[in-house]
C-alpha positions as CSV (number, residue, x, y, z in Angstrom):
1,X,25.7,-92.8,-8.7
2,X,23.1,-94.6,-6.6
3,X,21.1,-94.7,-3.0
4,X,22.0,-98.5,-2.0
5,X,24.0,-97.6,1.1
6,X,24.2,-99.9,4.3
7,X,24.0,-98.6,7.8
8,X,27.7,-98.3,7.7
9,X,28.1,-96.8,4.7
10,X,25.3,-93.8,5.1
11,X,26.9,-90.6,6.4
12,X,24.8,-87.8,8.3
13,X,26.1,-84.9,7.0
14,X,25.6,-81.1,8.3
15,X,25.9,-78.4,6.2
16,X,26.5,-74.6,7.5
17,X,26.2,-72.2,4.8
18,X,24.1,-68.3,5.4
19,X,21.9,-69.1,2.0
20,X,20.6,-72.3,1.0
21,X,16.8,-72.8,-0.9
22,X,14.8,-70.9,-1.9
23,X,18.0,-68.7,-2.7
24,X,19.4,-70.0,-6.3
25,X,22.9,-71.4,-5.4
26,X,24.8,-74.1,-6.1
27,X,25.3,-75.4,-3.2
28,X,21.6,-76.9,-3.0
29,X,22.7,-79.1,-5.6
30,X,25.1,-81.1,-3.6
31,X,22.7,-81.4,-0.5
32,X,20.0,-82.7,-2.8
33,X,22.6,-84.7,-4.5
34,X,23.8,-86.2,-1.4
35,X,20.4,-87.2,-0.3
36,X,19.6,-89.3,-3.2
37,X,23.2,-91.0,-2.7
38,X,21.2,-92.2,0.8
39,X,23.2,-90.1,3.1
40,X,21.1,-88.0,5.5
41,X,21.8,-84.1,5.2
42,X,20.5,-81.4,7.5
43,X,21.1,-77.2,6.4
44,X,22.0,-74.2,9.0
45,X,21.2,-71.7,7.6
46,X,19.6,-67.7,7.4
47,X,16.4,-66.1,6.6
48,X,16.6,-66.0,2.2
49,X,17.0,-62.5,1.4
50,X,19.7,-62.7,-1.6
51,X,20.0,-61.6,-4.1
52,X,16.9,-59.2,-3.7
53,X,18.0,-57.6,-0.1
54,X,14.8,-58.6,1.6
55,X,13.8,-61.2,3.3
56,X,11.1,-63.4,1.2
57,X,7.9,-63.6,1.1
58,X,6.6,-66.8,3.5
59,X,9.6,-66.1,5.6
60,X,10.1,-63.7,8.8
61,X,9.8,-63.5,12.2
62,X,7.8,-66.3,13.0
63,X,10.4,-68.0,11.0
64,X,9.7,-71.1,9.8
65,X,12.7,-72.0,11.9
66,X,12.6,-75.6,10.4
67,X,11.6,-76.8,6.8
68,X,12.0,-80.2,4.5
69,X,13.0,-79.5,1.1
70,X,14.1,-82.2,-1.5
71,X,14.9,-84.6,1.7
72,X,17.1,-82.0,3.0
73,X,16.2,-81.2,6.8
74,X,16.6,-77.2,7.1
75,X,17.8,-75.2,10.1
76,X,16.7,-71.8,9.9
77,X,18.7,-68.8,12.1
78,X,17.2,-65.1,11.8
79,X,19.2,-62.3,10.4
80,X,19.3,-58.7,9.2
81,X,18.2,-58.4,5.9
82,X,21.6,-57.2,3.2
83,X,19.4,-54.2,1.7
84,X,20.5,-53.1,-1.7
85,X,23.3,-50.8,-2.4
86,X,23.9,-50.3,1.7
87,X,27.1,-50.8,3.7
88,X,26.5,-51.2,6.8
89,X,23.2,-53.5,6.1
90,X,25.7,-55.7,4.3
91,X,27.9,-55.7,7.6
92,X,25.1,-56.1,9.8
93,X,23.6,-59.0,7.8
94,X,27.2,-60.7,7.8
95,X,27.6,-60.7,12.0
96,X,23.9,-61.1,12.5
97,X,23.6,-64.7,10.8
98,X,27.1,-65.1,12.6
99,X,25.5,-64.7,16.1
100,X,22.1,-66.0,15.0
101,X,24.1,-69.1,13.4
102,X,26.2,-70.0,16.1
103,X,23.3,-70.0,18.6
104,X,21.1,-72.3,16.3
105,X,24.6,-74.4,16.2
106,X,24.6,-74.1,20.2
107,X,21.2,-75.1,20.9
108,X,19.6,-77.1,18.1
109,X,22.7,-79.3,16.8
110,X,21.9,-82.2,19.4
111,X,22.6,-84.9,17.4
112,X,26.0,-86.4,16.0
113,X,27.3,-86.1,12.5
114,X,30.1,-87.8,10.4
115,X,31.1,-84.2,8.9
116,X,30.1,-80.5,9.3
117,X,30.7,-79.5,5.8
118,X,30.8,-75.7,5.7
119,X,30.2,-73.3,2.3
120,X,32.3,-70.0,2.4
121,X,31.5,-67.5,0.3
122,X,31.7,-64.2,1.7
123,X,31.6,-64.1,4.9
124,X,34.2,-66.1,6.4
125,X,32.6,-65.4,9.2
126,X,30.1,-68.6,8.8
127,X,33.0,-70.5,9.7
128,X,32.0,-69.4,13.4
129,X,28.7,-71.0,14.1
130,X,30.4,-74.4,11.5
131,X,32.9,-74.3,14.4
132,X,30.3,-74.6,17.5
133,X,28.5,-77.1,15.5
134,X,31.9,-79.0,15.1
135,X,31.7,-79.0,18.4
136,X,28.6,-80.0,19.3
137,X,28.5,-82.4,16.6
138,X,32.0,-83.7,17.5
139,X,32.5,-84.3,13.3
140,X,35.6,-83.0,11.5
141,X,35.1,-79.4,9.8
142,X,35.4,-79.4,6.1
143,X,35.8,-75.7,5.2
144,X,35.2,-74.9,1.4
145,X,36.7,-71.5,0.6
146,X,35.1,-69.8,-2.5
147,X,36.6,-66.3,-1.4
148,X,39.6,-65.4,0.5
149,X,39.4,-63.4,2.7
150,X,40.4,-60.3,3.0
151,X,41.5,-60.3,-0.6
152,X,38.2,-60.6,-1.7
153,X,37.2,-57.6,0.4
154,X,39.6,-55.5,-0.7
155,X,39.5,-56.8,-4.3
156,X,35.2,-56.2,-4.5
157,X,35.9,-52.7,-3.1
158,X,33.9,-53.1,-0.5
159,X,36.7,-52.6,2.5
160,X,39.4,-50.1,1.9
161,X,40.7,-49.5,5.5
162,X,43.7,-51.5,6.2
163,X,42.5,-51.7,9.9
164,X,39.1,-53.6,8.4
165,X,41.0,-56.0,6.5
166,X,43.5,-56.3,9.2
167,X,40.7,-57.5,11.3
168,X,39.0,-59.6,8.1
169,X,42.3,-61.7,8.2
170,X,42.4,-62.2,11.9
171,X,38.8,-63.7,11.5
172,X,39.8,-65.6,8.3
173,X,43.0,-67.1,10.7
174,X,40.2,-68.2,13.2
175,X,38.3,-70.0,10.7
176,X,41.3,-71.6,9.1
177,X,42.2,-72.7,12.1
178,X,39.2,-74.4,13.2
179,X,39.4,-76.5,10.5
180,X,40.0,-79.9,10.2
181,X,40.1,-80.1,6.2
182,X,40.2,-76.5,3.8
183,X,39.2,-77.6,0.3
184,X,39.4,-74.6,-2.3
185,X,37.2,-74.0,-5.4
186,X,40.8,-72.3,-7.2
187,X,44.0,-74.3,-7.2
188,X,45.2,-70.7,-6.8
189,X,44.1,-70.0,-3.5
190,X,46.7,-72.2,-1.4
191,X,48.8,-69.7,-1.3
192,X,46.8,-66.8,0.0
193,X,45.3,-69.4,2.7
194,X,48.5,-70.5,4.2
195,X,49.9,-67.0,4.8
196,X,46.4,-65.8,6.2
197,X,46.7,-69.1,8.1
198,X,50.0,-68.2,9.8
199,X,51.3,-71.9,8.7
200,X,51.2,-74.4,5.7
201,X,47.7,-76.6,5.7
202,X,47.2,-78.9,3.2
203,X,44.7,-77.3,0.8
204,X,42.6,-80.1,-1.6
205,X,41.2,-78.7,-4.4
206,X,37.4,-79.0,-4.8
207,X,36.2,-77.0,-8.2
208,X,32.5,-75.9,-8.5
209,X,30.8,-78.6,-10.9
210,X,28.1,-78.4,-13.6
211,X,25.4,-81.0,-13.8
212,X,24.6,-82.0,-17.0
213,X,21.8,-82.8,-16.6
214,X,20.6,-79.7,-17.2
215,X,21.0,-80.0,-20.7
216,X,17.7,-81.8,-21.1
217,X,16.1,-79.5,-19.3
218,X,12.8,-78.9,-21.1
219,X,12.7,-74.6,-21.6
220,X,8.8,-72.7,-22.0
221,X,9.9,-70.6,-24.7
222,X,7.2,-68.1,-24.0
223,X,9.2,-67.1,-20.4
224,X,12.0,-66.1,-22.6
225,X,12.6,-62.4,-24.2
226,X,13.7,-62.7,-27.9
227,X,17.2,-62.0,-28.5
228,X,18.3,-59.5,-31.0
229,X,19.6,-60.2,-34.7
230,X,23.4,-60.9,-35.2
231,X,26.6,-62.1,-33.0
232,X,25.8,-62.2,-29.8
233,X,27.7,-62.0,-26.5
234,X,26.1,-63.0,-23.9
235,X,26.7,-62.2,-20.1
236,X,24.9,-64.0,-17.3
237,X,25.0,-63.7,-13.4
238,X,25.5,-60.7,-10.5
239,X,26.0,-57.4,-12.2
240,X,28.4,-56.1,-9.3
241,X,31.4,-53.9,-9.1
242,X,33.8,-56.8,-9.2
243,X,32.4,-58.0,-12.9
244,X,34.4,-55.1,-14.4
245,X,31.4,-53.6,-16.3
246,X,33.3,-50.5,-17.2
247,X,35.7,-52.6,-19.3
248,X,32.7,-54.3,-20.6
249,X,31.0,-51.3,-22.0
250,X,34.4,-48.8,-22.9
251,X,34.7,-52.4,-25.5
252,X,31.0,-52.2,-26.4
253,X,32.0,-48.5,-27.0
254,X,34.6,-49.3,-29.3
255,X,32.7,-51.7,-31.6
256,X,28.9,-50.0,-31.3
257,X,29.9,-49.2,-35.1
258,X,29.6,-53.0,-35.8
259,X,25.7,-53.2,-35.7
260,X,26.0,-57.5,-36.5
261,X,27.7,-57.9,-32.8
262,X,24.9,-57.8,-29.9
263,X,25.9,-57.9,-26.2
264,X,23.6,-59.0,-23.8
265,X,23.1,-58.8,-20.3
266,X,21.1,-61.4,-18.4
267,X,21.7,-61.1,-14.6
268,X,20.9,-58.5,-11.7
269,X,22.6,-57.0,-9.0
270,X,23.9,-53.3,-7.4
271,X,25.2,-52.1,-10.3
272,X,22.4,-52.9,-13.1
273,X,20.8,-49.3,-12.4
274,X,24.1,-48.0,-13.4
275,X,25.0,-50.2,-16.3
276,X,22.0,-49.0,-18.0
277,X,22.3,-45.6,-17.6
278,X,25.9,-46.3,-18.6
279,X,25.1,-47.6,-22.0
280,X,22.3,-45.1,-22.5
281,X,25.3,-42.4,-21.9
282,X,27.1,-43.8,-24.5
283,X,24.5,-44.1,-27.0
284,X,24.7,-48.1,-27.1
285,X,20.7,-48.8,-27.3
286,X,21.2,-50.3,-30.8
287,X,24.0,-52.7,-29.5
288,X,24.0,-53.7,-25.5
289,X,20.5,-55.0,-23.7
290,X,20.1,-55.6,-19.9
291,X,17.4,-58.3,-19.8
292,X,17.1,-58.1,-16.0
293,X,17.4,-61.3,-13.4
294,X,15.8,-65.2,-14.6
295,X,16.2,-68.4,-12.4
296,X,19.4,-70.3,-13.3
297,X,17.1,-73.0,-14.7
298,X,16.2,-71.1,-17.8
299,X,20.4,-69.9,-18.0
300,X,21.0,-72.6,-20.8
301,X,18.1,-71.5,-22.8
302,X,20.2,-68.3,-23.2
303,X,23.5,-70.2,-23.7
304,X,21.7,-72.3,-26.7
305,X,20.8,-68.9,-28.5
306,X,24.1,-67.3,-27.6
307,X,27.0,-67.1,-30.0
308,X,30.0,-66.3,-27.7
309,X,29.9,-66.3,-23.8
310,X,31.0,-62.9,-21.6
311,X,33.1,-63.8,-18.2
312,X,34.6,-60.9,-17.0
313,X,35.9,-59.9,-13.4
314,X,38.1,-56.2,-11.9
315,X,42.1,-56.0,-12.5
316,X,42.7,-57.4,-9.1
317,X,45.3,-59.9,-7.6
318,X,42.5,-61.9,-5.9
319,X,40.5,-61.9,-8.7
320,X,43.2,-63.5,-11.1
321,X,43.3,-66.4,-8.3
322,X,39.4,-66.9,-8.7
323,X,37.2,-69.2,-10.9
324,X,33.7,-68.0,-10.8
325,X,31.3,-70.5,-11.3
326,X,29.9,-68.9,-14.4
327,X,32.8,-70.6,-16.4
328,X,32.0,-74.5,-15.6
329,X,28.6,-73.3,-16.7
330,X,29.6,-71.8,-19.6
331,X,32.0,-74.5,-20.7
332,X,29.4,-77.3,-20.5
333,X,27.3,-74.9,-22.8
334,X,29.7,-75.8,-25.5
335,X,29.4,-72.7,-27.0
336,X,32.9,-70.5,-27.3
337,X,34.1,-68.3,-24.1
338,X,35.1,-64.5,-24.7
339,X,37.2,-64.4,-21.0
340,X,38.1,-60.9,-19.6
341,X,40.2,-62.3,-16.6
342,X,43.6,-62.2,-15.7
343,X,45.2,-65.5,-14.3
344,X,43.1,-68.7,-13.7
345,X,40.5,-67.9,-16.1
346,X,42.9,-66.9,-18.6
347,X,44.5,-69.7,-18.2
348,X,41.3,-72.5,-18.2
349,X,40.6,-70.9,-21.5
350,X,43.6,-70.7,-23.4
351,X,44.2,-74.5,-21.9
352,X,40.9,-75.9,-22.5
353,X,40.8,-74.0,-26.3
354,X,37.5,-73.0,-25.8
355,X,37.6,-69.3,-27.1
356,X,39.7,-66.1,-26.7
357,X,41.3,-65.0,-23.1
358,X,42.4,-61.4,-22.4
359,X,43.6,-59.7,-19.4
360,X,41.4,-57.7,-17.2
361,X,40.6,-54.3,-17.2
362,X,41.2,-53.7,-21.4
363,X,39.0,-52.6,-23.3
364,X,40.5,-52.5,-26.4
365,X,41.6,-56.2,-26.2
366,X,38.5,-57.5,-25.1
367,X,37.0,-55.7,-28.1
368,X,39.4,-57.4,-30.6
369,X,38.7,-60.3,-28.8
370,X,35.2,-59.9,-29.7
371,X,35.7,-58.9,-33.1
372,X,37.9,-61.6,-34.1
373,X,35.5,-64.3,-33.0
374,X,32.5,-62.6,-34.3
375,X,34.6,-62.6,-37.6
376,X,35.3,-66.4,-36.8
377,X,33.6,-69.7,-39.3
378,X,31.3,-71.2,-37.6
379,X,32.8,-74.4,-37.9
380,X,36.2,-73.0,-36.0
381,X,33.4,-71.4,-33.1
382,X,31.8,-75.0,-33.0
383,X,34.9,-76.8,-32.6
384,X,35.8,-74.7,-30.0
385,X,32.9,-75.8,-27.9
386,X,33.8,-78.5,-28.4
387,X,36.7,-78.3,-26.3
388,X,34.9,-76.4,-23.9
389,X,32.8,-79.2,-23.2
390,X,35.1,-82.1,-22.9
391,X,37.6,-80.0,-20.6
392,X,34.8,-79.3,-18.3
393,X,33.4,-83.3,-18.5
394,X,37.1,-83.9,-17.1
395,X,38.1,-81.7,-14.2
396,X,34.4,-80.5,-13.4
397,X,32.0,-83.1,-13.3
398,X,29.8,-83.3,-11.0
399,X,28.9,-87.1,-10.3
400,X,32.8,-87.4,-10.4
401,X,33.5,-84.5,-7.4
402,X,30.4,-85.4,-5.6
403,X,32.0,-88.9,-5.0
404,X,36.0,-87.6,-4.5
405,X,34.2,-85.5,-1.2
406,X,32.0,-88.1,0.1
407,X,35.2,-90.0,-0.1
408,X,36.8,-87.4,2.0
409,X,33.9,-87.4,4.3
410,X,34.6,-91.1,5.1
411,X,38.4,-91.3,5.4
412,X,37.9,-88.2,8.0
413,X,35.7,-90.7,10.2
414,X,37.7,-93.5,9.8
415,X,40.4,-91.6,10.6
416,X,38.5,-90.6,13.6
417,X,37.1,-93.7,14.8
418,X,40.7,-95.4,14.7
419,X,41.5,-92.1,17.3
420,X,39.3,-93.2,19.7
421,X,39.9,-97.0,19.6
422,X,43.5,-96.0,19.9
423,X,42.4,-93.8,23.1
């Protein structure tokens, strides 16, 4: 990787995504990342309100609209705050940022760019205001799906009407269709994508990545809780409805006779409240600890004094076709991977050899799962680490995908330019 670039070479890039910095995604890791390659990279984006449901502190109505951050030039659109645990906050801050987004795309995209790179996770809806600003930057649309839509919907059960996802595949069929280039974080998701589509698109696959440079990170030890004695499992990211924590703690249930294996919980979200009152039902103080939310810097702190690593995800079709970022994370940790997913997952672990895969939504083999490892040597947990870590240095590196999608970026404005000479 380097900066060196000629006038040629440098790409302006614009990004369209509802939650950039100071909201912890990965996402601001490739616009810094592109920066230092020498490209120049402005972000549309909303108020930061996620994960906590309000907008921050520093931010509001009086904006700031516009910010610099790491080089990155920052395009702020207002928005309705998502709220915690509410519905139709969730709706409204979904269509607001789409308004709010495609009127910032409207009026302050004046310039022109060599791509409009847009990041979908829920909602596809942001593929509106990446469309006007296609348009206005007259630059090829990369689309990156990390949720289908409306599987995802249905799958997070969040929409149940089938008029609602009717309508959420209409929209998803606008967005596809707008276009130019759909890359997909799941080599799973073609399918779904062409038959919301209505027709077969070419769908590239572009994984989520793990820098590892965060391996050196230095850790403050004194920001850190202390971990209890024994095996332990450790979970990190969103506590939601679609991480399956019923499964998680009907095993913890089963095993909370085995006082040596610890599970712990490091991550927030809507359904922490309930998790702890949940394991406090079920008498599981001694065995399973929610440690709350802590920035993603300080996650391989927790992976280092981990013995196995928790990915688990709901029983559902759209689910099984999902890789959740959490698992490139986990397998550059080099520490084994207990996997409670059906389909891709499954399948990355058993592949890789990195730990134990079981299907979703059982309990009683994710707790023989569990016990098995925990009753693992070392040596055998080590190697399979190992594994972990060299599978993920060769499909999910990040210096290595970074350059396969600037690469994209160019042969989309070659491709381009040669249009125009030819017109």
């Amino acid at each position: 990787m380097g900066a060196d670039f000629s006038a040629e070479e440098k790409l302006k890039i614009l990004i369209v995504s509802q939650y950039f910095w100071p909201e912890d995604f990965r996402l601001n890791e490739l616009a810094s990342n592109l920066v230092e390659r020498g490209h120049e990279v402005t972000v549309l984006t909303g108020l930061p309100n996620y994960p906590t449901g309000s907008v921050f502190p520093g931010y509001g109505l009086r904006g700031p609209w516009t910010q610099m951050h790491q080089g990155v030039r920052i395009l702020r659109a207002p928005l309705v705050a998502r709220g915690r645990k509410n519905k139709l906050r969730l709706v409204l801050n979904y269509f607001s940022f789409t308004l709010t987004g495609s009127l910032v795309a409207l009026f302050r995209v004046r310039e022109r760019y060599d791509a409009v790179f847009v990041y979908q996770v829920s909602p596809v809806t942001v593929g509106f205001p990446g469309i006007i600003a296609k348009w206005k930057a007259r630059a090829p649309m990369f689309l990156w799906v990390l949720d289908v839509w409306p599987e995802s919907l249905s799958a997070s059960g969040m929409v149940k009407s089938p008029f609602a996802n009717k309508v959420a595949g209409w929209l998803a069929r606008m967005v596809y269709a707008g276009s130019d280039v759909i890359l997909a974080t799941s080599q799973g998701f073609d399918e779904p994508i062409c038959r919301v589509a209505g027709e077969r698109r070419e769908v590239r696959w572009f994984p989520q990545w793990e820098d590892l440079r965060k391996d050196t990170a230095p850790i403050d030890p004194a920001n850190l809780p202390s971990l209890p004695e024994g095996f332990k499992v450790v979970f990190t990211g969103n506590v939601g409805s679609s991480q399956d924590f019923e499964t998680v703690l009907a095993a913890a249930s089963l095993l909370k006779d085995r006082k040596d294996i610890q599970f712990v919980i490091v991550g927030d979200g809507h359904e922490l409240d309930w998790v702890r009152q949940e394991a406090a039902r079920r008498d599981l103080a001694d065995t399973f600890h929610c440690l709350g939310r802590f920035p993603s810097t300080e996650m391989p702190a927790f992976y280092r004094q981990a013995d196995a690593l928790l990915v688990s995800l709901r029983n559902e079709p759209a689910f099984a076709l999902t890789v959740p970022a959490k698992l490139q994370s986990y397998l550059a940790a080099g520490k084994p991977i207990i996997s409670s997913v059906s389909g891709d997952v499954k399948r990355i672990v058993s592949e890789s050899g990195a730990g134990i895969g079981v299907d979703a939504g059982s309990p009683g083999e994710l707790a023989a799962a569990i016990e098995k490892l925990a009753d693992t040597s070392l040596d055998a947990r080590i190697e399979m680490g190992r594994r972990g870590r060299a599978y993920m240095e060769k499909y999910y590196n990040m210096d290595t995908l970074f350059d396969q999608l600037v690469e994209w970026f160019r042969q989309e404005k070659r491709k381009r330019a040669g249009s125009q000479r030819a017109d």
